[in-house]
N, CA and C atoms as a LAMMPS dump frame, in Angstrom:
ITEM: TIMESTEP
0
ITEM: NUMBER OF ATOMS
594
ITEM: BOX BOUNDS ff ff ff
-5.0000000000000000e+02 5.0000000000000000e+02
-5.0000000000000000e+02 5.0000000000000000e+02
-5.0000000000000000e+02 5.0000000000000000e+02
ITEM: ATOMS id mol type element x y z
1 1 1 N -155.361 150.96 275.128
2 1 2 C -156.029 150.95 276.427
3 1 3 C -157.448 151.514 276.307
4 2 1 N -157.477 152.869 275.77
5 2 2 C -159.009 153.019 275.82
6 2 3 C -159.678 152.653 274.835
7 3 1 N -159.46 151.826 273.917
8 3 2 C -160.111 150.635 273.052
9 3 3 C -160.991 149.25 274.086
10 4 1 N -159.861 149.198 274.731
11 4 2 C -160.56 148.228 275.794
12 4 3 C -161.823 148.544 276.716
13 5 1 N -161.599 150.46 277.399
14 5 2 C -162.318 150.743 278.433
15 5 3 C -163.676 151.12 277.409
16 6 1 N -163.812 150.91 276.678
17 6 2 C -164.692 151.279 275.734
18 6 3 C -165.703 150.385 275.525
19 7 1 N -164.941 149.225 275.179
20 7 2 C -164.97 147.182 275.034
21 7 3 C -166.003 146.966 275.854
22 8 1 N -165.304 147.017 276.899
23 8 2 C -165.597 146.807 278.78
24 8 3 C -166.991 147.305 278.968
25 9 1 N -167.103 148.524 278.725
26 9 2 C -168.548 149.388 279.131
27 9 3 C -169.42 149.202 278.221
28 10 1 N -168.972 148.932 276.916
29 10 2 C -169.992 148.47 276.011
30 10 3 C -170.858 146.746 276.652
31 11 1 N -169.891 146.273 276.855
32 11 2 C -170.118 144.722 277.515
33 11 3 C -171.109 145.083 278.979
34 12 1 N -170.704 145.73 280.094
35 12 2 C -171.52 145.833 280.967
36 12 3 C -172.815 146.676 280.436
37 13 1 N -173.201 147.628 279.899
38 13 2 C -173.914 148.168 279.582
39 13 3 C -174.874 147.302 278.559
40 14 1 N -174.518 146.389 277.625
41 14 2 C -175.186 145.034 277.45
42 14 3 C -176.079 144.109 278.248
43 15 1 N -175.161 143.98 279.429
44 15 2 C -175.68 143.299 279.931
45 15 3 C -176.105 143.866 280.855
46 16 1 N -176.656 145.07 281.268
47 16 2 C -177.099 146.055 282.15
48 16 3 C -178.962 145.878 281.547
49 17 1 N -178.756 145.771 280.257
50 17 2 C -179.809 146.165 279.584
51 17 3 C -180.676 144.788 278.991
52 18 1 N -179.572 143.737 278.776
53 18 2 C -179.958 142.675 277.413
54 18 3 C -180.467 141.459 278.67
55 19 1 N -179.525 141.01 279.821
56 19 2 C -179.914 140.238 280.538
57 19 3 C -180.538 140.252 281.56
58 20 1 N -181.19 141.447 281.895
59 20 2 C -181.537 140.908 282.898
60 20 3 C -181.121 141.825 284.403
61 21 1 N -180.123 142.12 284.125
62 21 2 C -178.528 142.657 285.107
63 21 3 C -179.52 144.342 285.341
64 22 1 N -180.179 144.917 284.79
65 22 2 C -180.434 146.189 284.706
66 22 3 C -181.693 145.756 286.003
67 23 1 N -181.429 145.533 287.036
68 23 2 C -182.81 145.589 288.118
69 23 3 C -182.756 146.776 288.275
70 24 1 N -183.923 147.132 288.667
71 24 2 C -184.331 148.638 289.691
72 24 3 C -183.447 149.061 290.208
73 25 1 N -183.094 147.95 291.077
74 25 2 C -182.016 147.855 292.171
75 25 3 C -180.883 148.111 291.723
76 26 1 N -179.992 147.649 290.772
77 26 2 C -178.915 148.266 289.936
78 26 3 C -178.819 149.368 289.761
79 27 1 N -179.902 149.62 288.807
80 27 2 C -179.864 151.345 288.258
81 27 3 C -179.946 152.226 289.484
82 28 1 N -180.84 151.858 290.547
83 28 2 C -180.779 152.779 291.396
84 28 3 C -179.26 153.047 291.944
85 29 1 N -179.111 151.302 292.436
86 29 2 C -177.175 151.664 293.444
87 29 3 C -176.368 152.66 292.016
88 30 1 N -176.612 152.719 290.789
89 30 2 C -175.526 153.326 289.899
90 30 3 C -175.826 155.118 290.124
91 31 1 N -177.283 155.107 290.289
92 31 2 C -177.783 156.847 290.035
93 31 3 C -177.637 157.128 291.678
94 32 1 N -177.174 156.626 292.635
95 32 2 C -177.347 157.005 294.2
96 32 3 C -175.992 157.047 294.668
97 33 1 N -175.192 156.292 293.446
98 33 2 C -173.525 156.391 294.032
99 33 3 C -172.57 157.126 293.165
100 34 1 N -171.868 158.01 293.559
101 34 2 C -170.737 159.013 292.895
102 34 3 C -169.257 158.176 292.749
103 35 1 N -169.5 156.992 293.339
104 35 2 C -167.427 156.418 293.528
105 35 3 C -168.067 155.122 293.632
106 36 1 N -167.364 154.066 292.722
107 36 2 C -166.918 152.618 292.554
108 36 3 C -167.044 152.365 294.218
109 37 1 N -166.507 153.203 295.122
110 37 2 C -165.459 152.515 296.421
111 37 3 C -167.052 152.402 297.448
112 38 1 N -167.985 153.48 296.783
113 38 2 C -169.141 153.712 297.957
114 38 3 C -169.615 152.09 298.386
115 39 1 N -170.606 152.171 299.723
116 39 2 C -171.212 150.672 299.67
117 39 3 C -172.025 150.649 298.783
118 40 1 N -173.041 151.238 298.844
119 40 2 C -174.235 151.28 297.674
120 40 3 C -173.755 150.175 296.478
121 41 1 N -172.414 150.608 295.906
122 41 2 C -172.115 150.16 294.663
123 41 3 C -171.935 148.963 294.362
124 42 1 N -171.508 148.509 295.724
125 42 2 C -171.068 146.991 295.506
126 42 3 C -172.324 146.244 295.524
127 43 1 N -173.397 146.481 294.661
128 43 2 C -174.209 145.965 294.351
129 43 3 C -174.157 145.559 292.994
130 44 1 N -173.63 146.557 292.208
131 44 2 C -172.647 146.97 290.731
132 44 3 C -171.32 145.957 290.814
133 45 1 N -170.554 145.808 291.598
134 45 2 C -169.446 145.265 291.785
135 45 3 C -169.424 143.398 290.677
136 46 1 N -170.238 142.636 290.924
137 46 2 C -170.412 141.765 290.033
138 46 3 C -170.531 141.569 288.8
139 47 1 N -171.304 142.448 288.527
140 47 2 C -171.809 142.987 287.262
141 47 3 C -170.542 143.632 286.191
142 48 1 N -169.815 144.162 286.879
143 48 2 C -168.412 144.746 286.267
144 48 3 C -167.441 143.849 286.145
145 49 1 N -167.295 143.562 287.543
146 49 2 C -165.971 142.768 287.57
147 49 3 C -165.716 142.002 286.52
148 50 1 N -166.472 140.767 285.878
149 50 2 C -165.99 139.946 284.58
150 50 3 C -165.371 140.687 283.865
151 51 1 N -165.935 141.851 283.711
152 51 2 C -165.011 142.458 281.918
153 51 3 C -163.799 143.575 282.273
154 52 1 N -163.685 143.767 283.691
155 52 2 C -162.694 144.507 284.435
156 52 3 C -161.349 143.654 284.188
157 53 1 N -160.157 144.591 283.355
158 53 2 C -158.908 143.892 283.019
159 53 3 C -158.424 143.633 284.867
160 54 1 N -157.793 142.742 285.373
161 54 2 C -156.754 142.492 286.171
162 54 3 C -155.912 143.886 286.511
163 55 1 N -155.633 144.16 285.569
164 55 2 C -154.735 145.43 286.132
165 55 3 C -155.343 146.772 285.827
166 56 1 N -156.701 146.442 286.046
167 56 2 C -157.354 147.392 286.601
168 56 3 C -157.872 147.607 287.738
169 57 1 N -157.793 146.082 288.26
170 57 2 C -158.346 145.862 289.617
171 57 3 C -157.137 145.978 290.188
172 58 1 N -156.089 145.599 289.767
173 58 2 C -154.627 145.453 290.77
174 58 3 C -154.245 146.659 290.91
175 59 1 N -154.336 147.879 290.253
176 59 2 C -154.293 149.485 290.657
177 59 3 C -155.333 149.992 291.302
178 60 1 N -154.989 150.866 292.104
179 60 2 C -156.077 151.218 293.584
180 60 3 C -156.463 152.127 292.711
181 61 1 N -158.339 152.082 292.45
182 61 2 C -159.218 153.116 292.092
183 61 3 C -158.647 153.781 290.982
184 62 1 N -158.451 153.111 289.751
185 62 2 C -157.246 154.297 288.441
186 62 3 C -158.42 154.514 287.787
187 63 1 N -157.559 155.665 286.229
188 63 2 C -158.552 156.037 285.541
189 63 3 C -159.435 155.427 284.856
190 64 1 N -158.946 154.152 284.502
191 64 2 C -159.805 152.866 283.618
192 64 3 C -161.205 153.082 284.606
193 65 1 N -161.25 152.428 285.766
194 65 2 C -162.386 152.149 286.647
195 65 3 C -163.284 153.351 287.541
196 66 1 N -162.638 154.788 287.049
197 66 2 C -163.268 155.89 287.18
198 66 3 C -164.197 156.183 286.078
199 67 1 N -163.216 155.949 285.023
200 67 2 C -164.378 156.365 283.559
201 67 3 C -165.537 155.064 283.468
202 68 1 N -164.875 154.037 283.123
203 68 2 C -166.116 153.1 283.381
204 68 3 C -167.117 153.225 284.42
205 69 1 N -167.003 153.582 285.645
206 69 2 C -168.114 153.21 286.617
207 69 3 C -168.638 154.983 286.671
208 70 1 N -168.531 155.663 285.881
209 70 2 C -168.754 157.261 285.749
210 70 3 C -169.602 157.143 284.518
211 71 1 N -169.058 156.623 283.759
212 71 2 C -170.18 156.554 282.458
213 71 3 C -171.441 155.555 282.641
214 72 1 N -171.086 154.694 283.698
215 72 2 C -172.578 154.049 283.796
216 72 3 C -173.234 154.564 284.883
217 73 1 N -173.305 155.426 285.727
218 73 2 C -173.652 156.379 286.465
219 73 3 C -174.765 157.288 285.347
220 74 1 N -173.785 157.838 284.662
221 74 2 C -174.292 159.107 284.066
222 74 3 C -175.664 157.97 282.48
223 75 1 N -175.534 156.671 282.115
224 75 2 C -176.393 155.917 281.655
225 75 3 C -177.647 155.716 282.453
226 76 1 N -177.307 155.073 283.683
227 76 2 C -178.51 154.382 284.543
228 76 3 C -179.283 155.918 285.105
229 77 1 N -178.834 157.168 284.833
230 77 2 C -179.473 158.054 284.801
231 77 3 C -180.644 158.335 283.536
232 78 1 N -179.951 158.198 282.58
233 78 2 C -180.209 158.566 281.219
234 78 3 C -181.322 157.465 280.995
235 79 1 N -181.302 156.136 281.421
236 79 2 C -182.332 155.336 281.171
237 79 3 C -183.288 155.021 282.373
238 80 1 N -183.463 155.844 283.562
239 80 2 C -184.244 155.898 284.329
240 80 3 C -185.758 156.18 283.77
241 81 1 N -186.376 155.126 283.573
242 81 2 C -188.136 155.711 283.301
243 81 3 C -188.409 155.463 281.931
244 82 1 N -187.227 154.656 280.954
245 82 2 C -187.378 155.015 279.748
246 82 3 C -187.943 154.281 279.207
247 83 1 N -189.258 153.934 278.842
248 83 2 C -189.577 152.596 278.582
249 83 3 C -190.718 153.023 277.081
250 84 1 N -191.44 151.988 276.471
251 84 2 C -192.642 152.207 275.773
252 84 3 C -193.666 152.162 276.24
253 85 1 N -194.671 152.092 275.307
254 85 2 C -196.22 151.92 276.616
255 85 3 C -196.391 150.837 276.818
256 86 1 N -196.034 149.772 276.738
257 86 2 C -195.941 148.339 276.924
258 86 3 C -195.389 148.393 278.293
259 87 1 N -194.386 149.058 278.713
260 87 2 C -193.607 148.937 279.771
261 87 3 C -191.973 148.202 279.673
262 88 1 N -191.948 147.68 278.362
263 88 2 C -190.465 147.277 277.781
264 88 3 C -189.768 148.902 278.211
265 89 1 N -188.487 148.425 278.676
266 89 2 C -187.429 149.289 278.485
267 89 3 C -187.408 149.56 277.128
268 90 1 N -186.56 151.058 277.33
269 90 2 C -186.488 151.509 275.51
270 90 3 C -184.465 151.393 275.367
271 91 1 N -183.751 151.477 274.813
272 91 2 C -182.219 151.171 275.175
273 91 3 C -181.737 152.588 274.854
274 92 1 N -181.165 153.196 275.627
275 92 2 C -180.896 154.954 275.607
276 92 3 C -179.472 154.587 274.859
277 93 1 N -178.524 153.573 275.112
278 93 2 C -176.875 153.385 274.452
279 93 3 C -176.774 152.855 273.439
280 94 1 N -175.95 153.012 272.23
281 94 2 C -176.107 152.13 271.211
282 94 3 C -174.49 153.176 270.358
283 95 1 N -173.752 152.486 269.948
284 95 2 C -172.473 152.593 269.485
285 95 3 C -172.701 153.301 268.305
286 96 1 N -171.886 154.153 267.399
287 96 2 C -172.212 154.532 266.142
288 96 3 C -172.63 153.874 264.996
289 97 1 N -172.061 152.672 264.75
290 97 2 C -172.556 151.752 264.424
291 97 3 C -173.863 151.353 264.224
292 98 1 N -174.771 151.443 265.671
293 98 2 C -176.018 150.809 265.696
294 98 3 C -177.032 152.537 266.058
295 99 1 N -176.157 153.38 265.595
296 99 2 C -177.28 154.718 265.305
297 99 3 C -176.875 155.685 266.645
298 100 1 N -176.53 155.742 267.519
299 100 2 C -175.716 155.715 268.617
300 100 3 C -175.107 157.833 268.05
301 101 1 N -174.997 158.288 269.23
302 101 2 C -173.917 159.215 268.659
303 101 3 C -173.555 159.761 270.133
304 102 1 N -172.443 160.977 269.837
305 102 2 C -172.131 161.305 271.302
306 102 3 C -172.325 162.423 271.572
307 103 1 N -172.161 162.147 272.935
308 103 2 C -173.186 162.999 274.479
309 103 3 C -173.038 164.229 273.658
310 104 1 N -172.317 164.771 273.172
311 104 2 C -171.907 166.645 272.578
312 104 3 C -172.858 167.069 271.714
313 105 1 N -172.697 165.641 270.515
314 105 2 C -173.543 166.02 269.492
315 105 3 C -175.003 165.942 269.819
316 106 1 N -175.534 164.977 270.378
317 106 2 C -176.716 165.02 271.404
318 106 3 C -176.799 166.228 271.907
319 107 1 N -176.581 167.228 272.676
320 107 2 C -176.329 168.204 273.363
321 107 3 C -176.727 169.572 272.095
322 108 1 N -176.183 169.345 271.054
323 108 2 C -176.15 169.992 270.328
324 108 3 C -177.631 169.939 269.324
325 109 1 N -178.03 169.164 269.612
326 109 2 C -179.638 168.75 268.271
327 109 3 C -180.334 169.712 269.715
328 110 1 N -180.364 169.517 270.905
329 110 2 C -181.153 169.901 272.289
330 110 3 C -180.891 171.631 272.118
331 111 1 N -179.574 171.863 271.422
332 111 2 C -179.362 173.287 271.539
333 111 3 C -179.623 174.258 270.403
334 112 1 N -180.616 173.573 269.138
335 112 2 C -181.253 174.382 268.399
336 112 3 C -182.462 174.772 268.49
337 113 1 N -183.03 174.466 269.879
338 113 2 C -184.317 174.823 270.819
339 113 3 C -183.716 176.516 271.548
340 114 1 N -184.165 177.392 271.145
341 114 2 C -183.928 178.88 271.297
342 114 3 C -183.903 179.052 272.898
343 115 1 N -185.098 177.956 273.401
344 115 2 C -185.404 178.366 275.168
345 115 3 C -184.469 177.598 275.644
346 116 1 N -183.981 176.96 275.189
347 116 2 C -182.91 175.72 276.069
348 116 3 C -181.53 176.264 275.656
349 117 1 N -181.267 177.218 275.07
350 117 2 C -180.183 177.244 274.257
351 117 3 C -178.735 177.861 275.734
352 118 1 N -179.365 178.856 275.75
353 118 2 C -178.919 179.721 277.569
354 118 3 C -178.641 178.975 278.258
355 119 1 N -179.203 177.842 278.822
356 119 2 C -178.95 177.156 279.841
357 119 3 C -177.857 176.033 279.942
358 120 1 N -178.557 175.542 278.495
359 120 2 C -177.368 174.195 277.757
360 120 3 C -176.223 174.779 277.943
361 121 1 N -175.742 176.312 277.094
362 121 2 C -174.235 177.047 276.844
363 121 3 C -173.762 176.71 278.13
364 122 1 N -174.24 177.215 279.029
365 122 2 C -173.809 176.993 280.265
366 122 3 C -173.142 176.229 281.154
367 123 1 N -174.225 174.724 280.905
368 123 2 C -173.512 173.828 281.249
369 123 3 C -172.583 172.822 280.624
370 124 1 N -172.459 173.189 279.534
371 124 2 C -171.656 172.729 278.067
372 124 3 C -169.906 173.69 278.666
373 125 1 N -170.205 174.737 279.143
374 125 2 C -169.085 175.68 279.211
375 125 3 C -168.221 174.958 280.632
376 126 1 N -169.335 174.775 281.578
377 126 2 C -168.356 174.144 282.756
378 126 3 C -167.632 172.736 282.453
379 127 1 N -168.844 172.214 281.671
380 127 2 C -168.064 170.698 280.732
381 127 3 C -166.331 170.995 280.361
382 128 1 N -166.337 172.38 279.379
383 128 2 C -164.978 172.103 278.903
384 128 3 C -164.364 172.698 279.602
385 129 1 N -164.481 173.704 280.851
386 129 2 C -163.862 174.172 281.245
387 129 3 C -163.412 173.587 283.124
388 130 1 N -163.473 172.348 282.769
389 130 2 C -163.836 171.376 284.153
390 130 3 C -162.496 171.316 284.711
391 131 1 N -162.125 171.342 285.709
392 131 2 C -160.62 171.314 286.18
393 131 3 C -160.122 170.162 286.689
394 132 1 N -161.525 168.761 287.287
395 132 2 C -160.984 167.729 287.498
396 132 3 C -162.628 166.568 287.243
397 133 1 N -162.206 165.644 287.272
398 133 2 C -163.704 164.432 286.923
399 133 3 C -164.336 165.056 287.903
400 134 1 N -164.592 165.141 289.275
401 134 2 C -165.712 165.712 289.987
402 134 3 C -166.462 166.557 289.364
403 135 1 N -165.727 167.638 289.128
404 135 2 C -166.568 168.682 288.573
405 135 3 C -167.279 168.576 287.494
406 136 1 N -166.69 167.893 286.36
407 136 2 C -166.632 167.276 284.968
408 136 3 C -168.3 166.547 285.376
409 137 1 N -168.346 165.812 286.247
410 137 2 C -169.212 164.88 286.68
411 137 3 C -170.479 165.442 286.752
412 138 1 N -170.407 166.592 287.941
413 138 2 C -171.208 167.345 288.286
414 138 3 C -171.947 167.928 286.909
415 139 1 N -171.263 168.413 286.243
416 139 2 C -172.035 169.167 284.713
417 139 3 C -172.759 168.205 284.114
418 140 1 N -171.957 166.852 283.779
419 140 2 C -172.4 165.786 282.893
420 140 3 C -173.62 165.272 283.702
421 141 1 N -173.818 165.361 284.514
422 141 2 C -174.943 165.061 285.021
423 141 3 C -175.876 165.675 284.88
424 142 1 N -175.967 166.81 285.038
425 142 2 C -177.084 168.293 285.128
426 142 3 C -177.821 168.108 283.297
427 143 1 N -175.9 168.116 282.171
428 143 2 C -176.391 167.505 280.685
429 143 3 C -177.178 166.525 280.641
430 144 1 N -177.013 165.628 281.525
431 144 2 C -177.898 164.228 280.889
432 144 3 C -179.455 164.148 281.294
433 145 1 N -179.392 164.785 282.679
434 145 2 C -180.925 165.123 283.465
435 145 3 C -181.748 165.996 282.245
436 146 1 N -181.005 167.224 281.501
437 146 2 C -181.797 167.497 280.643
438 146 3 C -182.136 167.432 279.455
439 147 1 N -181.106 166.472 279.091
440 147 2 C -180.918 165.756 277.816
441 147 3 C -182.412 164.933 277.55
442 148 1 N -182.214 163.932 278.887
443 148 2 C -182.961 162.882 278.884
444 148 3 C -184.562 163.587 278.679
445 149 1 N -184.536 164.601 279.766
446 149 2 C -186.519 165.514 280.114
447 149 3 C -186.974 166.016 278.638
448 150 1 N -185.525 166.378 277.463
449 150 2 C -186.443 167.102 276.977
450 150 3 C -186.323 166.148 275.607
451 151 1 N -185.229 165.295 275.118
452 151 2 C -184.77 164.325 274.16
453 151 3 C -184.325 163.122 274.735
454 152 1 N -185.722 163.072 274.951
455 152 2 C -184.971 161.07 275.665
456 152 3 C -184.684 160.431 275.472
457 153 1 N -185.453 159.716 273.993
458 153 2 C -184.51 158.569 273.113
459 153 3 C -183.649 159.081 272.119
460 154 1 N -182.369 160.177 272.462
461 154 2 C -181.528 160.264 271.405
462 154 3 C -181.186 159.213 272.209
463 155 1 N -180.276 158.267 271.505
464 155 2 C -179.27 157.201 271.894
465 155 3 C -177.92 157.766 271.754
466 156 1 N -177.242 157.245 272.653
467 156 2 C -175.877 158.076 273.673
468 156 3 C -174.629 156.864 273.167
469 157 1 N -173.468 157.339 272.855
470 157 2 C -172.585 156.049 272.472
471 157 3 C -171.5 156.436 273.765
472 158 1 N -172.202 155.679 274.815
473 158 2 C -171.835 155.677 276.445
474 158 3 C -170.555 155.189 276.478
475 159 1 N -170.571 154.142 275.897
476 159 2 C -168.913 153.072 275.613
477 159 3 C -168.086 154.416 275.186
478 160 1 N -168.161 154.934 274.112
479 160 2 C -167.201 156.011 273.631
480 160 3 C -166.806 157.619 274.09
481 161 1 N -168.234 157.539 275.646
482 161 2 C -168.041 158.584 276.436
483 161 3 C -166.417 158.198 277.773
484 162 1 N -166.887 156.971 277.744
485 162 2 C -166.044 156.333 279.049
486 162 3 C -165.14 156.311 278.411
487 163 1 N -164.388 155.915 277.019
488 163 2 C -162.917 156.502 276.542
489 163 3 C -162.874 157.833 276.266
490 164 1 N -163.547 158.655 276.661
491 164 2 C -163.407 160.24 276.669
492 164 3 C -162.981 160.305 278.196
493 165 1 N -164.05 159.964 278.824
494 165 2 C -163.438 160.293 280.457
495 165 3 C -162.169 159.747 281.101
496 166 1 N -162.001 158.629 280.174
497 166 2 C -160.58 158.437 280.828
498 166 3 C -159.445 158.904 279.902
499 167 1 N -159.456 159.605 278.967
500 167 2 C -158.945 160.685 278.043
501 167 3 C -158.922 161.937 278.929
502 168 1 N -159.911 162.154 279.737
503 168 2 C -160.109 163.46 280.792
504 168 3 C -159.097 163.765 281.547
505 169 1 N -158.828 162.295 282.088
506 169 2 C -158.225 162.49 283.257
507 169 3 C -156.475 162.527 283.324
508 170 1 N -156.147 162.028 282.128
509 170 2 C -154.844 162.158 281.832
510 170 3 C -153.801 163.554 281.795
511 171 1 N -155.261 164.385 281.604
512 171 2 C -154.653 166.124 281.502
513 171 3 C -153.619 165.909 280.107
514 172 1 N -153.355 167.807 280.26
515 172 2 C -152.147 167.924 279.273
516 172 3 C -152.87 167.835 278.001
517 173 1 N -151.674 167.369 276.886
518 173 2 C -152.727 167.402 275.44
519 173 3 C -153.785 165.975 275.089
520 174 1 N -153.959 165.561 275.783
521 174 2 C -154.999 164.2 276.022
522 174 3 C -156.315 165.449 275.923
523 175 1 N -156.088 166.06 277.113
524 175 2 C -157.409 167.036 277.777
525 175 3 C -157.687 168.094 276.816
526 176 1 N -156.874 168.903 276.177
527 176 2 C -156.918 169.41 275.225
528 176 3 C -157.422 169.192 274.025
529 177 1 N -157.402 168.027 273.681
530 177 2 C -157.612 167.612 272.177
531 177 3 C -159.336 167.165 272.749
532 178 1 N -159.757 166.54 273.488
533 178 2 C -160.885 166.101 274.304
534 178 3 C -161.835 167.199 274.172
535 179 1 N -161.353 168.645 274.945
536 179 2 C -161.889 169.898 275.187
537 179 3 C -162.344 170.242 273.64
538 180 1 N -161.362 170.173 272.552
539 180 2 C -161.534 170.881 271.254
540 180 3 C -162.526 169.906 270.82
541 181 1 N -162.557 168.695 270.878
542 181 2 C -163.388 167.795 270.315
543 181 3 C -164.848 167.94 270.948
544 182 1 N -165.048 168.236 271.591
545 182 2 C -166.371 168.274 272.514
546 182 3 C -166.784 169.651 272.078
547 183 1 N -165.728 170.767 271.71
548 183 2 C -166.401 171.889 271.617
549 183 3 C -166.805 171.788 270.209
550 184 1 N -166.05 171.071 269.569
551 184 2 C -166.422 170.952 267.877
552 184 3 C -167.707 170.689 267.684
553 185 1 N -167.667 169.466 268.57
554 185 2 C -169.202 168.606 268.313
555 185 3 C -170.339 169.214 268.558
556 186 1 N -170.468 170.258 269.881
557 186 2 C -171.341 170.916 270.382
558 186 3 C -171.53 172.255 269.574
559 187 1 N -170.868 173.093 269.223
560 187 2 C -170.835 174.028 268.378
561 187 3 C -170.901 173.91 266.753
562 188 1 N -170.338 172.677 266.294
563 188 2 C -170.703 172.77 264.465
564 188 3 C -171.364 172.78 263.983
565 189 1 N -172.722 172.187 264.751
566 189 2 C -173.881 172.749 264.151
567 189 3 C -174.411 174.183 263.495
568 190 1 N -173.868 174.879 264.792
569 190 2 C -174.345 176.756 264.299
570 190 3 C -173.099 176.877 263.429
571 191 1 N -172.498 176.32 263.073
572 191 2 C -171.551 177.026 261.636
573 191 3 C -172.161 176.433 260.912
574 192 1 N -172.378 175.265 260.76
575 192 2 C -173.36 174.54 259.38
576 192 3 C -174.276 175.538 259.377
577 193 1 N -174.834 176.151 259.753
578 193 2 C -176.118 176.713 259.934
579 193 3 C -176.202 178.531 259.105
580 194 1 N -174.675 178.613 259.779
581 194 2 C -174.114 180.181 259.2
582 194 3 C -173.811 180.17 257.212
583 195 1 N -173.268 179.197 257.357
584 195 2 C -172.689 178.754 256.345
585 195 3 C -173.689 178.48 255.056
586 196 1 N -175.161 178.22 255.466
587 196 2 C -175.877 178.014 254.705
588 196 3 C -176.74 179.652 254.133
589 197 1 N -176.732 180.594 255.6
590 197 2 C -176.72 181.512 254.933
591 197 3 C -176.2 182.318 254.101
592 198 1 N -174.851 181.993 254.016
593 198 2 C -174.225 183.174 252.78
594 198 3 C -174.757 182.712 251.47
């Protein structure tokens, strides 16, 4: 399953970016709406639907179509303004594969900056210590606003955030293993770092 929701967001986020599909107008309804269900969104609604499994649509609002329409939220943020001097868009998502890495480890290159370091912990801490996607949301957002101001073109592997978030929401040891993984990513740096001193 989250092979697919992964699939899915990689595909809209393609075509968010490659055809055309990424208007003003898009990115804005994605960065102005918090829920799939808002009106705003159903501006988004087309754009998804093709690569949306059936029984994702046939379950009222589930985790598949929370993480997907949450991770392109927290993208059409991330690529707000991002362009060259030409005025071409620059592409903020890109899979590991194509150089791509995730939101943590991103988080973590931002957190060997001494002045940013305080603030990042912070909101890195409500990240793992999030009690439901709202809240979860709320942080990941605040991460990406300053991700983006101060490291804009790291490239984000967004597809592989949205099988994290719907990994989130399952609770239990889903959430657990999620939590340790995010803290790994965000923190291994300063042990690489310790490690070189002895």
């Amino acid at each position: 399953m989250a092979r697919r929701i992964k699939n899915a967001t990689q595909n809209i986020i393609d075509d968010l970016f490659n055809n055309g599909a990424g208007s003003p107008g898009n990115m804005a309804a994605l960065r102005a709406t918090k829920t799939i269900d808002d009106r705003y969104a159903q501006r988004i609604w087309p754009l998804m639907m093709p690569y949306l499994s059936a029984e994702w649509i046939d379950n009222d609002y589930n985790y598949e179509l929370q993480a997907i329409y949450q991770t392109l939220r927290l993208y059409a943020l991330h690529q707000q303004g991002q362009s060259d001097y030409r005025g071409n868009l620059l592409m903020v998502s890109a899979s590991k594969k194509d150089g791509g890495i995730e939101l943590l480890e991103a988080l973590a290159i931002l957190r060997q900056d001494r002045d940013e370091r305080a603030g990042v912990d912070r909101q890195v801490a409500r990240v793992l210590a999030a009690p439901n996607l709202q809240f979860l949301m709320n942080a990941l957002v605040r991460l990406v606003k300053i991700l983006k101001a101060k490291k804009g073109m790291i490239k984000i592997d967004y597809a592989q955030l949205a099988q994290d978030l719907y990994s989130f929401q399952w609770g239990g040891d889903s959430l657990r293993h999620l939590r340790f993984k995010w803290g790994a990513q965000y923190y291994y740096s300063d042990a690489l770092k310790k490690e070189d001193l002895k």
